[in-house]
C-alpha positions in Angstrom: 112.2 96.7 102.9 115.5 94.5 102.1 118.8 96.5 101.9 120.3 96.1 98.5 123.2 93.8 98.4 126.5 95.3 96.7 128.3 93.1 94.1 131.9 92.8 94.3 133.8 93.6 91.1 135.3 90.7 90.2 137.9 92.0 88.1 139.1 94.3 90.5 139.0 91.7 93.5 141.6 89.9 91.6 143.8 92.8 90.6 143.6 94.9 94.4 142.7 93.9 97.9 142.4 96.0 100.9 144.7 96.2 104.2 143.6 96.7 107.7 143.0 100.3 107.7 141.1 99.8 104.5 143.5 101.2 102.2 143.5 99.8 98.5 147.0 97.8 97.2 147.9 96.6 94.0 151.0 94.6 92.5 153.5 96.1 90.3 153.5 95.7 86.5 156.0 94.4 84.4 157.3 91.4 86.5 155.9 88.5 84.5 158.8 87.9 81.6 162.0 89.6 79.9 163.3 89.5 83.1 167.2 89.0 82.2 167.3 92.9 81.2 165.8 94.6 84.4 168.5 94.9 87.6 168.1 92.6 90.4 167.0 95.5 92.7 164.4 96.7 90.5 163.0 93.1 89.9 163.1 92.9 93.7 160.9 96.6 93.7 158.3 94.9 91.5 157.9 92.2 93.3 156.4 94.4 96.2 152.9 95.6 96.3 152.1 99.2 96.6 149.5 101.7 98.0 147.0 102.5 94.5 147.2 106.2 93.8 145.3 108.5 95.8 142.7 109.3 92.8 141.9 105.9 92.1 141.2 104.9 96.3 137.1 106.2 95.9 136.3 104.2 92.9 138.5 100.7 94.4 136.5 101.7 97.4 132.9 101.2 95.4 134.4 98.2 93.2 135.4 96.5 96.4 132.7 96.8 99.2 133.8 93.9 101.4 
């Protein structure tokens, strides 16, 4: 019997995507527009990805098989 074949979430494969060691990352929020009123360093923070919370790593982990 065939092995079933996972699907890939395709929402989340745009938001998230995995390093190496398999960890999840996502891109900050509020970086798009309004930009004149946020500090240079903070705009420079946002630009950055960052490790998705802890809680969240097992169900990125199902939504992103490959």
């Amino acid at each position: 019997m065939a092995k079933l074949k996972l699907k890939t979430h395709k929402g989340a494969s745009k938001r998230f995507k995995k390093t190496g060691t398999g960890k999840i990352v996502r891109n900050h929020a509020f970086a798009r527009h309004i930009l004149t009123s946020k500090s240079r360093s903070r705009k420079r923070k946002l630009g950055q990805s960052v490790v998705a919370d802890a809680a969240d790593q097992a169900k990125l982990s199902e939504m992103l098989p490959y």
